[in-house]
N, C-alpha and C positions, 0 to 999 in steps of 0.2 A: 683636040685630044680625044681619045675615043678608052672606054672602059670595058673589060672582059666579060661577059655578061653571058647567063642560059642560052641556049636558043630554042629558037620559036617550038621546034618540035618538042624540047624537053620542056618547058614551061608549060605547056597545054598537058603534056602526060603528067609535072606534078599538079596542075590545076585540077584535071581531071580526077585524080586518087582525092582529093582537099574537098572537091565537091560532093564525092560521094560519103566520104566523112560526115562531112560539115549536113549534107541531107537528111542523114537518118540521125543525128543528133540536135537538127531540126524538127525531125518526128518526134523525138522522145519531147522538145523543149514544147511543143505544141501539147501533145496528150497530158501533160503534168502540168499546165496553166492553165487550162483550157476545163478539166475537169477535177482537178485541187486546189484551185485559186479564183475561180470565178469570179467570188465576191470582192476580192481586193483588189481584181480588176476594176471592178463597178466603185468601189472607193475612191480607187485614185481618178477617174473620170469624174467623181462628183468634187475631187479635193483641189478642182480649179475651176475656170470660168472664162474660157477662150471667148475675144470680142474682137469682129471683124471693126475694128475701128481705129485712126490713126493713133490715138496717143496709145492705146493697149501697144500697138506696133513700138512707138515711140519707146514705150517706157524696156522693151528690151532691148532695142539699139543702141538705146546708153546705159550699157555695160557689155564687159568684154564678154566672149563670146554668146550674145547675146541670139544671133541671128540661129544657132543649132539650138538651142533652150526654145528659141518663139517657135523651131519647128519642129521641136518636141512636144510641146503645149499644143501646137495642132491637132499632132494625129492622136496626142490624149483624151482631146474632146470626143473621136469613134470610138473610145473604151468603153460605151453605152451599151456597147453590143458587147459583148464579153469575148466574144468569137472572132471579132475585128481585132479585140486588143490581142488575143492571142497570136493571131496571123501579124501585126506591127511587130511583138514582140521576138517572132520568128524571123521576120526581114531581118531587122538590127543584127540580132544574132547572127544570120548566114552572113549580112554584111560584113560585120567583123572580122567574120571568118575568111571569107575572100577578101577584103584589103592587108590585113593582118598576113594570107599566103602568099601574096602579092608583094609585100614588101619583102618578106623572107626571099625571095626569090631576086628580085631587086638586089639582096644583100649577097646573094649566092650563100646563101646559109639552107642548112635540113634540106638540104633537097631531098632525101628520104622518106625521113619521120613525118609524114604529113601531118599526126594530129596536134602535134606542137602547135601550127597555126592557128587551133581551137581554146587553146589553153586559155587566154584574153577570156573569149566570148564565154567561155564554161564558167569561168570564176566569178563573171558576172550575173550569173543566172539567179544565184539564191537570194540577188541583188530584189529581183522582182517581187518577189514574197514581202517586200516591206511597203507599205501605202504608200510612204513619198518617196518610191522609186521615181526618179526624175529620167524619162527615156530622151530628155536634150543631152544633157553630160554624156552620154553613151553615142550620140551621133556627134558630139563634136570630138570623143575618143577617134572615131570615123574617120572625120574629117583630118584629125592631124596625120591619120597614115596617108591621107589623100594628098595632103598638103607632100609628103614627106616623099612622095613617086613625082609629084611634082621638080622637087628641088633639085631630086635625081636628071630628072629630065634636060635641064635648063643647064647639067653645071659641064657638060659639052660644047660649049658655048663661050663666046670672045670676052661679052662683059658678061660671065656667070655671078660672079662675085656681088654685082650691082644687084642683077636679079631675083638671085639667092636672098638679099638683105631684103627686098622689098618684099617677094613672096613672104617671106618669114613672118614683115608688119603687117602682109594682108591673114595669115593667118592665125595672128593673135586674134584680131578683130573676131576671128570665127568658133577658132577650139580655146580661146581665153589661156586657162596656165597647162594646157595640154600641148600649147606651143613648144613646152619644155621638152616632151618625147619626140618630135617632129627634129627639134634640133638633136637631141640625142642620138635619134637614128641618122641621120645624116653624120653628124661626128662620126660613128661605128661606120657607114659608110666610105669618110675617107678615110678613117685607119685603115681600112681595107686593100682599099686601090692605091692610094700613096702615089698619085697621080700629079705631073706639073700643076702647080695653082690650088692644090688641096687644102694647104694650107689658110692660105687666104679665102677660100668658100669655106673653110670653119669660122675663121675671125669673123667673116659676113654673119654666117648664121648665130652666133655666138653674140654677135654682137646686138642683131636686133630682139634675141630673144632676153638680154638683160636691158635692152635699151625705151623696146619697146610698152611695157608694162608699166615703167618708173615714167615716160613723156606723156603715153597715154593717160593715163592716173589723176596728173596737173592739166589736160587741157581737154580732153575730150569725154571720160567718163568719171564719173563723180564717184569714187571708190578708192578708198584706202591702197596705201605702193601694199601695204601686205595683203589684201586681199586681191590684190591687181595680180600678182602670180600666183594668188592659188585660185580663184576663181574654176569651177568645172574639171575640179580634180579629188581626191580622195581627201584635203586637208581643205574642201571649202569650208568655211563653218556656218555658211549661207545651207549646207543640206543640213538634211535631218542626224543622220549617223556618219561616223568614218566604220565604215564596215572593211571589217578584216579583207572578205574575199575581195572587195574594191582595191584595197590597198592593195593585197596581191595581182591581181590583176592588172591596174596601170603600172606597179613597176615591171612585171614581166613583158611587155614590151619590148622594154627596151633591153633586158636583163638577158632573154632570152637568146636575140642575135650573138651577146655577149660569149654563153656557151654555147652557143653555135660555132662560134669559129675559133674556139677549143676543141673542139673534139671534131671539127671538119676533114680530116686527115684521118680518122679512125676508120676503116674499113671492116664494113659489117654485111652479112650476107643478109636474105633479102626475108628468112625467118624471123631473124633478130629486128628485123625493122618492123614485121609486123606485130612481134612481141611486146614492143617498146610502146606503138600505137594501143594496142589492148591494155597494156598497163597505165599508160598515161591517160586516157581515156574512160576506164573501169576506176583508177584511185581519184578522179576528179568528181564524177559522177556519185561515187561513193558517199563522198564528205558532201556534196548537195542531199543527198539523202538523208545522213544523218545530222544535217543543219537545217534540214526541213521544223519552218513553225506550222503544223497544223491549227494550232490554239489560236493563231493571229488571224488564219481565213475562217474560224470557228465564231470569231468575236466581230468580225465582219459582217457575215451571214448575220447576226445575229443585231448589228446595229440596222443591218438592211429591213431584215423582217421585223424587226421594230415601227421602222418609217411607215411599212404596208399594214401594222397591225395583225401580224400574223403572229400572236401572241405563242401560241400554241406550239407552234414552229420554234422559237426564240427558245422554250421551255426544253424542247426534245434537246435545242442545239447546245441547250448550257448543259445538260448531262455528260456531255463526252469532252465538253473543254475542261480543261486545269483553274481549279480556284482561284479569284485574282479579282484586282480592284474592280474590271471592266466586265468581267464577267457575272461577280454578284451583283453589279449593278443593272444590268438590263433581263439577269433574272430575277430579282425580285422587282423592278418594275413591271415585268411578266408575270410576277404573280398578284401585284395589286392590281392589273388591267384587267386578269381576270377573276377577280374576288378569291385569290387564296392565301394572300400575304398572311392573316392573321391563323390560319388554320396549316399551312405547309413551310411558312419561310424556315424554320428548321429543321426540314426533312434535308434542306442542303448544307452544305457547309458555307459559315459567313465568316466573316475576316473583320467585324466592328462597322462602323461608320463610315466605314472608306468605301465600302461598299452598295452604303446604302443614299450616300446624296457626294458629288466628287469636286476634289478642289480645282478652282478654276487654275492649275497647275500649267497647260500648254494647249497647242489645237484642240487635239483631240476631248482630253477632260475639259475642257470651255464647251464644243460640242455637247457631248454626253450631258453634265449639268444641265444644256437647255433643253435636251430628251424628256428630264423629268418636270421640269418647269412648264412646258407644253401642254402635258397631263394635267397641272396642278392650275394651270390660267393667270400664272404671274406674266403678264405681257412683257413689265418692265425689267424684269430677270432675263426671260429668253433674249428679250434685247443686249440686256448688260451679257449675258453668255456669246453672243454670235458676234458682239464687238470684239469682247474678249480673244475669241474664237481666230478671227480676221487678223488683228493685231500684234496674235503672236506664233503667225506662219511664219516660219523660219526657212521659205523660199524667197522664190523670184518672183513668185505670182501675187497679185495685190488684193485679187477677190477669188471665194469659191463659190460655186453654185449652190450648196447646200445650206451655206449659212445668208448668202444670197435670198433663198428663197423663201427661208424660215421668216426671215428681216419681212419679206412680201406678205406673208403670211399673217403677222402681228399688225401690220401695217391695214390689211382687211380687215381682223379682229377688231380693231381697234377703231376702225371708222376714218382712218386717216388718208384720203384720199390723195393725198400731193405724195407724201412719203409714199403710196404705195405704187403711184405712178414712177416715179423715181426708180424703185426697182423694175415694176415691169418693163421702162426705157432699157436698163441696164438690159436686160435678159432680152428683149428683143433684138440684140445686136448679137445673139450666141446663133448657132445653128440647131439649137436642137429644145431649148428652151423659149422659143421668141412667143406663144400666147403667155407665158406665165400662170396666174389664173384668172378662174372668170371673174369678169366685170362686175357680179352681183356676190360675191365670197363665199359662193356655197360649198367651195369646194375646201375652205380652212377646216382646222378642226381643231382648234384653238379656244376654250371657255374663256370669257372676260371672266377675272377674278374681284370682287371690292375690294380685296385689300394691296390692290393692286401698288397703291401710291404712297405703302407704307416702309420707312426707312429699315432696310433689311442690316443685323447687324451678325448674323451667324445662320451656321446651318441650319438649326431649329428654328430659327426664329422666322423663316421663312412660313413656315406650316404655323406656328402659334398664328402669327397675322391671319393667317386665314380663316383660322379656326374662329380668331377673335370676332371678324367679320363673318363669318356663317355657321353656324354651332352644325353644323348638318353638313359638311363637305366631308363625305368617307376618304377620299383619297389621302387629305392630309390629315386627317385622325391617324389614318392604319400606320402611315409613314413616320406621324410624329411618337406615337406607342413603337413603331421598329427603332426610331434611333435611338428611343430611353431604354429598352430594354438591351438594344446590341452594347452599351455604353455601362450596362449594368446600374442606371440608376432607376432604383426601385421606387424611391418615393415620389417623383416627378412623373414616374412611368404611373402609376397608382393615380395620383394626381389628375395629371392627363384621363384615366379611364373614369373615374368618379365626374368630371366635368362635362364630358364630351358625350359616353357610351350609350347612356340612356334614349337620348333621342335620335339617337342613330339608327334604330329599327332591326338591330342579329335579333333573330328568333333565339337565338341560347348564346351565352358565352364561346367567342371562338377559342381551341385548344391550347394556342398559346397563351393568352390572355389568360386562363384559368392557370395555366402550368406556374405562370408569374404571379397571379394571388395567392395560389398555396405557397411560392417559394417567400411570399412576402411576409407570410404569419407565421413560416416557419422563423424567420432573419429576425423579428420582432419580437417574438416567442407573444403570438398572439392565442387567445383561448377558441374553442370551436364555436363560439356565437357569435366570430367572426363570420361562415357561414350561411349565419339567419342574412346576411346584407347579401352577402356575396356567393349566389347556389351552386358552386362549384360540382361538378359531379361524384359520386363516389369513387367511379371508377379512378378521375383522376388523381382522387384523395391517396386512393391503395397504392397506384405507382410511385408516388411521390415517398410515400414511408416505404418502400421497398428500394428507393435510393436513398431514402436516408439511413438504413441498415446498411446497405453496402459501401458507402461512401469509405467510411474508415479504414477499408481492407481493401482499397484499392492500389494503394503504395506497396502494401505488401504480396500480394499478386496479382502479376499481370492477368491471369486467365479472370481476374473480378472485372478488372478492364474492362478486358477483351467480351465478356456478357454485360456489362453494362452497356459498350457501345451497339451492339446487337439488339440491346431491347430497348432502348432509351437512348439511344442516338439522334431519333426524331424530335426531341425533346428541347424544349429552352435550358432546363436543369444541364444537359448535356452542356449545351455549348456554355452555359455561366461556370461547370467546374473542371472542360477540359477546352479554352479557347484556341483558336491555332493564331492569335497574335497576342501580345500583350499589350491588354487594353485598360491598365490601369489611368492611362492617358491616352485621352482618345485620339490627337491629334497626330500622335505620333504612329499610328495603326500602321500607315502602309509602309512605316520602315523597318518594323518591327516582324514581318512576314516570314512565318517558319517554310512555309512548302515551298 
């Protein structure tokens, strides 16, 4: 039996319009990765840890579509380069583009509208702006249209029906529950043609794609019958997010062909068609624009320059990002790297505790937490952070490079040479990581801390250890004075400065430190021979009663506000009578978040 199909000449002329589309929406996808996401490029390259090795192999062949995931993990590991990842990210996308125009045409649907066959790849683009963009799930999206010209191919043919079944099992194995739109389009298919045997090439296809996933499950891949069909689709719950435009995009797929051969009979002239591409096109394009997260590559940049100690850098780059857990957190470790925490932390805006030391919540906050631990020389914390860190990726992948290396890193520090051998093994089997570091650790920068081996039972109580062990560590002095005073407790914050401050060497009381002793005699109703202990400046004295006059007319107008936040905004006073969370519980801080 034989099927009605394009011909040659006209498939090349809509191939031809599809590629000049799909080219210059390759251009824009390049210029907008390439120099607005650089850094999140360079995250997700560090957010795995590709190993030329059998069982690395091994452990993605068992599970469904395993083999487009291990070849996404690949060309992951070039996202070193930023410029590599942008040019990968470019391919998938044209690819899309052309199998996705490929099947339309297959389908004899839009012969027209060419940029319909963009619409997939477009939707998926804002996709990349998130760290654990996973670029396998998007080539085995690929794969199933491949599969799916496949099916086409074959069902011409005496036993189609046989064929059809087994293609379909081979490619579950590849596009995992993406085999669902491979049969989809084939069903749209024979509705089409309505050809001898159509029937029965559905029941095949139909058949292995509910059969396949429920057999495979019990014999060959160790995964749940529910996760066996959604595997490598928008409802995995193996990724990070179900993102809207994901969602939109794997159903348009199949949804698309659907109105397509609704309105195939519509006769439009060749204005209107171009109209419809600039529409479709310009309103896709649009909503990636204004779903653009600059704050997410801003907070990236800024874990990066972190890593290199490019403190300085971190500082400019928190200015333009939006207040947020991740953000005060690596600027005010920016500001105690470079001795301003006690003199500037609120020249910015803070958010409590959540800000200033992070729950070991998921990858990411596990990461972060071991950032400041680093600084501070708890060996056994960075550990307990990158275990943490590893354990609750919520991928395919079993290690990442970064918490990999930290692990190397403490392992130096610490003089442990088998452990530290053990990663270097790991890391010699990557392509891009294989010295690790040097043999002699000169290259860690990791302090041994003494209070290393002391049972940590809270945020604080990390820094008190320390303290207790070395009355002379500024780092966690400054951090343990930030978290009593973000917390608003004055007497422990006091406490802390009375034990610690003396032998620590400031030439003068740092600003905030003083803004909180006056605020402290003020709360206590203490006399001015509190002073003779504590030389507070004058200067700071006068501002301090200059908010305490205004304090009481601030409810009643806003313009006393509006001049208090203008000259006393820099101020600790500020943030204890106008907080932007509520921190009467600090634990609760980061759910409590006004902006």
């Amino acid at each position: 039996m034989s099927f009605k199909l394009n011909t040659i000449a006209e498939n090349n002329r809509l191939l031809s319009k599809t590629g000049i589309i799909s080219f210059l929406l390759l251009a824009f996808a390049f210029c907008r990765y390439f120099f607005l996401y650089r850094y999140t490029i360079l995250m997700q390259e560090q957010s795995q840890m590709f190993m030329f090795t059998r069982s690395y192999l091994l452990h993605y062949l068992h599970q469904p579509g395993g083999i487009a995931v291990w070849a996404g993990a690949f060309l992951t590991q070039f996202f070193i380069y930023p410029a590599a990842g942008v040019c990968i990210y470019s391919l998938v996308f044209f690819a899309l583009c052309y199998e996705y125009r490929k099947t339309q045409i297959r389908l004899s649907v839009f012969g027209k509208p060419s940029s319909v066959a963009c619409i997939p790849a477009l939707l998926i683009l804002p996709l990349i702006t998130g760290v654990q963009f996973d670029i396998g799930t998007e080539l085995s999206l690929v794969a199933a249209l491949v599969f799916f010209r496949l099916l086409t191919a074959v069902a011409k043919y005496r036993y189609a029906p046989v064929m059809i079944f087994f293609i379909s099992v081979a490619g579950y194995t590849v596009t995992a529950g993406n085999v669902a739109l491979t049969a989809a389009l084939f069903l749209i298919f024979c509705l089409q043609h309505r050809q001898k045997h159509c029937l029965l090439q559905a029941a095949a296809v139909i058949a292995a794609w509910l059969a396949a996933p429920f057999v495979f499950s019990y014999t060959v891949y160790p995964v749940s019958i529910d996760m066996a069909y959604r595997l490598c689709t928008p409802w995995d719950k193996m990724q990070a997010n179900v993102s809207v435009f994901r969602t939109v995009s794997w159903l348009s797929v199949a949804l698309l062909p659907l109105a397509g051969m609704a309105v195939k009979k519509v006769r439009v002239n060749r204005t209107t068609v171009w109209a419809a591409d600039i529409t479709v096109i310009a309103a896709i394009l649009l909503s990636i624009i204004i779903s653009s997260r600059p704050d997410t590559e801003r907070i990236m940049q800024m874990v990066h320059e972190s890593g290199k100690g490019n403190w300085t850098k971190v500082l400019s780059v928190s200015k333009k990002t939006a207040t947020g857990p991740f953000q005060c957190f690596y600027l005010n470790l920016a500001l105690q790297q470079t001795g301003s925490l006690p003199d500037s932390m609120f020249h910015y805006k803070q958010i409590g505790v959540s800000g200033l030391m992070m729950d070991l919540r998921d990858y990411f906050h596990c990461y972060a937490a071991g950032d400041l631990f680093c600084r501070l020389g708890l060996i056994n914390e960075i550990r307990r952070c990158s275990y943490e860190s590893l354990v609750s990726r919520n991928n395919y992948r079993e290690y990442d490079i970064r918490n990999i290396k930290r692990l190397l890193e403490c392992a130096v520090a610490a003089g442990d040479s088998l452990l530290a051998g053990k990663y270097r093994y790991l890391m010699s089997k990557t392509l891009f990581y294989k010295d690790g570091l040097s043999p002699d650790g000169r290259e860690h920068s990791i302090p041994v801390t003494a209070a290393d081996n002391v049972l940590l039972e809270g945020k604080a109580s990390a820094l008190e250890a320390i303290l207790r062990a070395n009355h002379l560590h500024r780092p966690a002095f400054e951090y343990l004075m930030a978290y009593r005073m973000l917390e608003r407790d004055y007497d422990r914050a006091k406490e802390c400065f009375d034990t610690y401050y003396a032998g620590l060497g400031y030439p003068s009381i740092p600003a905030h430190y003083a803004e909180l002793l006056v605020l402290y005699k003020s709360v206590n109703k203490l006399d001015d021979s509190f002073y003779d202990t504590y030389p507070v400046s004058g200067a700071v004295r006068e501002r301090f009663d200059m908010v305490d006059v205004l304090m009481p007319h601030v409810l009643a107008d806003k313009n006393v506000y509006r001049m208090m936040e203008q000259q006393f905004g820099d101020t600790y006073w500020f943030y204890v009578a106008f907080p932007l969370v509520d921190i009467s519980h600090t634990n609760e801080d980061e759910k409590k978040l006004l902006y």
